[in-house]
Every structure is written in C-alpha cells, then in structure tokens.
C-alpha positions as CSV (number, residue, x, y, z in Angstrom):
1,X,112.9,116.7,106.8
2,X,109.9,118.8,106.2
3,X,108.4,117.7,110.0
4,X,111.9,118.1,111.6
5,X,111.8,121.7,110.0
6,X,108.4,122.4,111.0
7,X,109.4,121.5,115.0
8,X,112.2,123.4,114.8
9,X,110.7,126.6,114.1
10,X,108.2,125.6,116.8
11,X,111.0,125.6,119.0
12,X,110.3,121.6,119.7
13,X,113.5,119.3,119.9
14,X,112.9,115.8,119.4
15,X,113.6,113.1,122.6
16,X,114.6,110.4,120.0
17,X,117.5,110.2,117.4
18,X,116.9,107.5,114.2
19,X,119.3,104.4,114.7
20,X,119.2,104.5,110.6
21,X,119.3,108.1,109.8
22,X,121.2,109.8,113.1
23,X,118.6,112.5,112.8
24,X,116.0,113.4,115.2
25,X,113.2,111.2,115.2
26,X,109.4,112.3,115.1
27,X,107.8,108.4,115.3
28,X,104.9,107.9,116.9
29,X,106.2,108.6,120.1
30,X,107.2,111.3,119.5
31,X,104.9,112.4,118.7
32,X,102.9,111.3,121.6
33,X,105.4,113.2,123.8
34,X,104.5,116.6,121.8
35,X,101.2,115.8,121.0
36,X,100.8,116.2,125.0
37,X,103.5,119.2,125.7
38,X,103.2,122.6,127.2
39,X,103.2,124.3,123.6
40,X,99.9,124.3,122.2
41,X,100.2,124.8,118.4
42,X,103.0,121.9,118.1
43,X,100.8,119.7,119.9
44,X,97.7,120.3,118.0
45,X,100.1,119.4,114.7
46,X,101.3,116.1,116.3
47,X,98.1,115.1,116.6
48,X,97.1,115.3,113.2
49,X,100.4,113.4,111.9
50,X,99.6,110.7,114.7
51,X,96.1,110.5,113.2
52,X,97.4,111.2,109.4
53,X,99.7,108.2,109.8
54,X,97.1,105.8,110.9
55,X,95.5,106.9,107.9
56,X,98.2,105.9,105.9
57,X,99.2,102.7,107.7
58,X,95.2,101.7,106.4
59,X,95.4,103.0,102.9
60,X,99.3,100.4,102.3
61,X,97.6,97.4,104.5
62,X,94.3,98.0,103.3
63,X,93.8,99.7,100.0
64,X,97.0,99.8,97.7
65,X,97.9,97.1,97.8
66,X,97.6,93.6,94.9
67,X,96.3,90.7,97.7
68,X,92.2,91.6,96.0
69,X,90.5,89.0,93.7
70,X,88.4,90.7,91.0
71,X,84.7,88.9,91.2
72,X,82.1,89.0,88.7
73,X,78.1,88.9,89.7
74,X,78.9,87.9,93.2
75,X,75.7,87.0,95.0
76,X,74.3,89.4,97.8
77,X,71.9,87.8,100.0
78,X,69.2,88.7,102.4
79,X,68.7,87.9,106.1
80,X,67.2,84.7,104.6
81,X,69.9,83.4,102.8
82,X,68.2,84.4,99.2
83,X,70.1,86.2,96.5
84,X,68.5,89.6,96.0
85,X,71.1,91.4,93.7
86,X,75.0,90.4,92.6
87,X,78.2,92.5,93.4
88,X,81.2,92.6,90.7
89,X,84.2,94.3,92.1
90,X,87.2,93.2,94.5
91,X,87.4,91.2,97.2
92,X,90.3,90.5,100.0
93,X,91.8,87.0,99.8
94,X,94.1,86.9,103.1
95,X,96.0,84.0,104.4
96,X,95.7,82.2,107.7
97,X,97.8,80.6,110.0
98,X,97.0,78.8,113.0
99,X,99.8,79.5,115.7
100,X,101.4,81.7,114.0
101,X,101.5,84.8,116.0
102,X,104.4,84.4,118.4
103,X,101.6,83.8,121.7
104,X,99.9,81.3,119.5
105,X,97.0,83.0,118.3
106,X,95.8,82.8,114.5
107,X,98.0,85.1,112.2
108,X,96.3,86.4,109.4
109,X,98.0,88.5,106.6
110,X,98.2,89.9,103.3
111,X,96.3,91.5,104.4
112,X,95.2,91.0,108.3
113,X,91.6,91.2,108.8
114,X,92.5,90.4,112.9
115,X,93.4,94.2,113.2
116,X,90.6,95.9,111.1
117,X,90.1,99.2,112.9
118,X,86.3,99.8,113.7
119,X,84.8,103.3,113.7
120,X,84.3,105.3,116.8
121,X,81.8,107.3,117.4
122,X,80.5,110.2,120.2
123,X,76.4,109.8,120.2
124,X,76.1,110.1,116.3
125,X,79.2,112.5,115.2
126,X,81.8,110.2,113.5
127,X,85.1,110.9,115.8
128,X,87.4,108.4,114.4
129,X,86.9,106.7,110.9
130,X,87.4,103.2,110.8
131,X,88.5,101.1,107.8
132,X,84.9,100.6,107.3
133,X,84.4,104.4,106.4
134,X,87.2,103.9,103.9
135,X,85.0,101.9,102.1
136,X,81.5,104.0,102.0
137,X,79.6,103.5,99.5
138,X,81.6,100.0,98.1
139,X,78.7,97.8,99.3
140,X,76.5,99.8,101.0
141,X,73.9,101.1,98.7
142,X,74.4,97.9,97.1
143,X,72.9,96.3,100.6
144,X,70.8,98.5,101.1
145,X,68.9,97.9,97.6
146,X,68.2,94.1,98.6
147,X,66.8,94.7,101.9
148,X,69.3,95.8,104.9
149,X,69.0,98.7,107.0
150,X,72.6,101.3,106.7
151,X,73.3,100.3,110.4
152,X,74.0,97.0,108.9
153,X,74.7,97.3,105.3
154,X,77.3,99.3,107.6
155,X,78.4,95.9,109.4
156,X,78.6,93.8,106.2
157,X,80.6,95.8,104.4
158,X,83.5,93.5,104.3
159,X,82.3,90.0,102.9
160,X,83.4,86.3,102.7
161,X,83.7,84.0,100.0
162,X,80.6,81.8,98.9
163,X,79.8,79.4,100.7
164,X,82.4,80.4,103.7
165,X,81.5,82.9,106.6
166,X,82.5,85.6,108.5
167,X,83.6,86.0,112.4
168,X,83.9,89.2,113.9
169,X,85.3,88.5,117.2
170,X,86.0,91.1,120.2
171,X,89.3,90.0,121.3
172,X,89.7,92.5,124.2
173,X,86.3,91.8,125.6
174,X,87.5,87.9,125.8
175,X,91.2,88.8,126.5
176,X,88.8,90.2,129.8
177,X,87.2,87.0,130.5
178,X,90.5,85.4,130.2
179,X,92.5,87.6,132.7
180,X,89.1,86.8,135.1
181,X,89.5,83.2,134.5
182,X,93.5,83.5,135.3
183,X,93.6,85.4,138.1
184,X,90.3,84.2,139.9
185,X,89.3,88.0,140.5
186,X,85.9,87.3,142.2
187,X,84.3,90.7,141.1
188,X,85.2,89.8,137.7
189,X,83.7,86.3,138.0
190,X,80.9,87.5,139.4
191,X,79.8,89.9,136.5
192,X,80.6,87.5,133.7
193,X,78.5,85.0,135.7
194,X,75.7,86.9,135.8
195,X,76.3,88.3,132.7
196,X,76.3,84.9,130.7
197,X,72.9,84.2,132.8
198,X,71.0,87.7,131.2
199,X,72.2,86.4,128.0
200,X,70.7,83.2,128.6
201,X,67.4,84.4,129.3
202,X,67.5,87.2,127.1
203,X,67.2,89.9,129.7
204,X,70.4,91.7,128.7
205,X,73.8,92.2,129.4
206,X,76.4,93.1,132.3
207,X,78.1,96.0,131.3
208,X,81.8,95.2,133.0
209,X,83.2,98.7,132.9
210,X,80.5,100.6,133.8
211,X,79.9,98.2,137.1
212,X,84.3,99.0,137.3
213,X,83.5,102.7,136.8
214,X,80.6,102.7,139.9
215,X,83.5,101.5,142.2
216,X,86.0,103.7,140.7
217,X,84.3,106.8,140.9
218,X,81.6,105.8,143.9
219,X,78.8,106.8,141.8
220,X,75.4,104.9,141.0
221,X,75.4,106.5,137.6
222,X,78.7,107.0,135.7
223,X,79.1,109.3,132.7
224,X,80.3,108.7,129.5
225,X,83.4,110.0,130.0
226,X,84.0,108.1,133.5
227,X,83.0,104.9,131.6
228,X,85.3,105.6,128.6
229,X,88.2,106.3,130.7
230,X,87.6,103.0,132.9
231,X,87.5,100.9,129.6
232,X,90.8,102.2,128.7
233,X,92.9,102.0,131.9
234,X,91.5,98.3,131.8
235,X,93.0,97.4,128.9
236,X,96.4,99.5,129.4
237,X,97.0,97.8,132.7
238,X,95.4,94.2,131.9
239,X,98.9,93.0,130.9
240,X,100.7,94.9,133.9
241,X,101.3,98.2,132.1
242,X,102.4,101.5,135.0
243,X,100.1,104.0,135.6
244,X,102.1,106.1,133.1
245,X,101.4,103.8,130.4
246,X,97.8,104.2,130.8
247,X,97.9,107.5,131.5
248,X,99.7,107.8,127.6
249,X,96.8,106.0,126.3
250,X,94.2,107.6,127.8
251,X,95.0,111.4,127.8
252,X,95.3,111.9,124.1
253,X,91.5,111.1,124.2
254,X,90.7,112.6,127.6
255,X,93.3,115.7,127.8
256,X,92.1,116.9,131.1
257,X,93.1,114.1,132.8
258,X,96.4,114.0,134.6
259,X,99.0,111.2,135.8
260,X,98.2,111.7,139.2
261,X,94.4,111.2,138.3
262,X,94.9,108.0,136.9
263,X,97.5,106.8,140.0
264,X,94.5,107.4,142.1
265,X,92.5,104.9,139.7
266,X,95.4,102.3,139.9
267,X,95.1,102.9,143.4
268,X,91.2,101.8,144.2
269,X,91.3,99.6,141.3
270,X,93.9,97.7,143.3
271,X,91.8,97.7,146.3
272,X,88.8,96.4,144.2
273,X,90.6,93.8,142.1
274,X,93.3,92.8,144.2
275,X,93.6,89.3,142.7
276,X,94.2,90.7,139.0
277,X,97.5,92.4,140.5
278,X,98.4,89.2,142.6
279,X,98.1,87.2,139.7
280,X,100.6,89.1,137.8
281,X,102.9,89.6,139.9
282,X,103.0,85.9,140.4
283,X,103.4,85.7,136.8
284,X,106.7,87.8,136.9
285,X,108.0,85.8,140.3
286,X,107.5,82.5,138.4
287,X,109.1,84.1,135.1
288,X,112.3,85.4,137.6
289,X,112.6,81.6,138.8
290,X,112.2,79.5,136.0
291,X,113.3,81.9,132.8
292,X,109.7,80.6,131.5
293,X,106.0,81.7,131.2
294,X,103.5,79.0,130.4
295,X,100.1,79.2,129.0
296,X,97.2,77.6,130.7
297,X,95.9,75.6,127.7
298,X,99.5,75.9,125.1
299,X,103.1,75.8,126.0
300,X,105.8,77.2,127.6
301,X,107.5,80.7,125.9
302,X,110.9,81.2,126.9
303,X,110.4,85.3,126.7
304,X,114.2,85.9,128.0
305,X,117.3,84.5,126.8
306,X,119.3,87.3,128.0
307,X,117.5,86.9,131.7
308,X,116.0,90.7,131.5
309,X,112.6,90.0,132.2
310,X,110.0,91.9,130.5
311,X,106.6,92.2,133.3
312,X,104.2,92.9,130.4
313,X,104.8,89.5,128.5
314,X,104.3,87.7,132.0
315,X,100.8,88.4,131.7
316,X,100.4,89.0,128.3
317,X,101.2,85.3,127.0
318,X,98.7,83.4,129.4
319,X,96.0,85.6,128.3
320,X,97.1,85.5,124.4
C-alpha cells in the first residue's frame, strides 16, 4: 500500500493488477517498466525497490533462514593443504539433486548455492554487492591471518565440509560453448578452439565477447561499455529472446541505450552468427511438428500440452 501510494502521488499508474489482491501490482516488472519511464524521480525510486528486493530475496534464501550447522574449531587451511588456524561458527548444509531441475540440471536447495550472486564491480568501485559482501568480514580476516591474500580470502568465503570440496562453475560461459556446439556457429567454434589451445599452452585466453563486440561495433579496440553491452545481448538472446527482451536487460545498466540501438545489434549479429539463429529456429519448427524438444545427451521434454509453443524453451532445454 505504501508503494501504490507513493506512485500515485507520482502520478504513475501501474500496467499490472494482482490476480490475489485485485490491486495494482508494482512486481518486478513493474517496476522495470517505471524504472525506465519518461518521469525521472519515479524511476529513480523503482530502481532502488528493484535493487532493495534483491536485497531481500538474499537476506530469506541466504541469511534468515535455519538450513546452517553450528561448527566448532573447524580447520582453515593454506594453499598447501596444512591447518593454520580453526573457524567456529555456521556453515550451509544444502541438499542436492541430480535431475532435478525441470531441464535436468542438478537442483540444489535449502538453500541453493547454484544461484549465489557474485559481486560486480566498475575498475575497483563496488557497483553491485554480491552475497559474498553480505558476508564481509565472516571468514575473511580469519583467511587472511593464515596466509591468503583479500582477493582470495574474498573467493573462499563460502566453504565446504572436511574432507569434501567446492566447485564454482560459470554456467553461462558453458551454456556459450553449448549453444556453439548445437548450432555449429563456425565463429563460435573457432574462438573456443583456439581458446582451449592458449589454455593449453598457457598463453592466455580468447575473450568471446570482446572478439563479438569487434564485429559488432567494427572496431579493433572495444570499450568497456561496448564489451559489457555485447556480453549481455548474448545471453538475453542465447535462448531466442526479441530484441525487446534484451533491450529490458540491458538498459537498466546502460540507460542511454535505445531499442532501436540494440535491433541494429540483432541485426549484424545475425549476419555474423547466422547459424545460432538457424539453429533455433529449427528448434521451434521441430517443436511445431512433433509437440517435443529433445536434448542432445538426455531426453525428450514435452514443453506443450496445450500446443502453444513457447520459442524460448526450444532453445533453452538443449542447452540446459
């Protein structure tokens, strides 16, 4: 009531009315919608509640919450594997699930370490706190004491069990490789080929989306900003998302940018990956024929009972 009120004297109507309540809705999007309006003081506030809620969705996941084990004189070890010092406090207990998810992947709750946010950062200024930051000063000095730098006392602030380990996995960067390997995109290929051969002979890495953002922008040397804003319209579009979908999920971090901007992208990126778009639109002809996606490696998902086909799942299942 006290956000509705707050619009209303801004003279901002909500596009969304609750299915519970029958009052106007301010979710998330919302939100979004204002957060990126005409009227600048109601959008400035819908950012902070977007950003306020994340907050909060990380504090009842995350902090309040019972699923800790209390742990007495738990050992901390160096880069060596020998115990320098002993941590008492809590520690996470989650359970796993193989298959779970509805693609297949691992489930992990109570709670879900898969989805642990991870701090973002422009040059050294702190821009979005990640679950991480939450946690400051936990383990950190404690670290620190037996021999680790902050960068990756930083890193190892979460912690397994004794005798157990733990993965931090970039699933975007290999939901990447994936959509290369499915859709044959010879660009694509390319890079990760010559980017598993640097790695191999330790000469470094091929930087995917800032080769991407040299195509995009026809530019030897791309900025920050033109490399940030390639990343992003990868991953909004990997799964077959509209240019107005990634034009929602890159403007609340790049304001200046507009939808006919980001059509423009589409547009060359289409021109320079045209196998990615082949291959999912493929996806969506097979899913119109057969009422059926199937996963390379898994199974079959029968995404539509009622026959509406949903483009995004075509591609997303494979890849998940």
């Amino acid at each position: 009531k006290q956000i509705k009120q707050i619009f209303v004297d801004l003279g901002v109507k909500s596009s969304k009315v609750s299915k519970i309540t029958g009052e106007p809705s301010f979710d998330e999007r919302v939100l979004h919608d204002i957060s990126i309006g005409p009227r600048a003081r109601a959008a400035t506030i819908a950012k902070l509640l977007i950003s306020y809620r994340k907050y909060q969705t990380l504090l009842s996941v995350y902090i309040d919450t019972d699923n800790y084990k209390e742990v007495i004189d738990y050992p901390l070890v160096d880069r060596n594997g020998n115990v320098k010092g002993y941590y008492s406090g809590l520690l996470a207990l989650p359970s796993w699930s193989p298959g779970r998810a509805i693609t297949g992947r691992w489930g992990c709750s109570d709670p879900n370490l898969t989805n642990v946010p991870k701090p973002k950062y422009d040059g050294k200024k702190l821009v979005a706190p990640g679950l991480r930051d939450i946690y400051v000063g936990f383990l950190i000095d404690k670290l620190i004491s037996v021999g680790w730098t902050k960068s990756e006392a930083i890193k190892r602030v979460t912690l397994a069990l004794r005798q157990n380990g733990l993965i931090e996995v970039d699933y975007s960067a290999l939901e990447l490789r994936w959509l290369a390997f499915l859709s044959g995109d010879p660009l694509l290929m390319q890079w990760f080929a010559e980017d598993v051969e640097l790695r191999r002979l330790g000469k470094g890495v091929v930087d995917v989306h800032r080769n991407t953002a040299k195509l995009l922008f026809g530019t030897q040397d791309p900025t920050k900003t033109q490399r940030d804003l390639t990343k992003t319209f990868r991953y909004a579009t990997a799964y077959g998302g509209s240019a107005e979908t990634a034009w929602e999920a890159i403007v609340t971090t790049i304001p200046s940018i507009t939808l006919n901007d980001v059509r423009y992208v589409m547009k060359q990126d289409r021109k320079n990956h045209p196998a990615i778009y082949e291959w999912r639109e493929n996806e969506i002809r097979f899913a119109h024929l057969n009422g059926y996606i199937e996963a390379p490696l898994s199974k079959r998902r029968h995404f539509f009972p009622d026959g509406q086909i949903e483009p995004t799942k075509c591609a997303d299942y494979p890849m998940q």
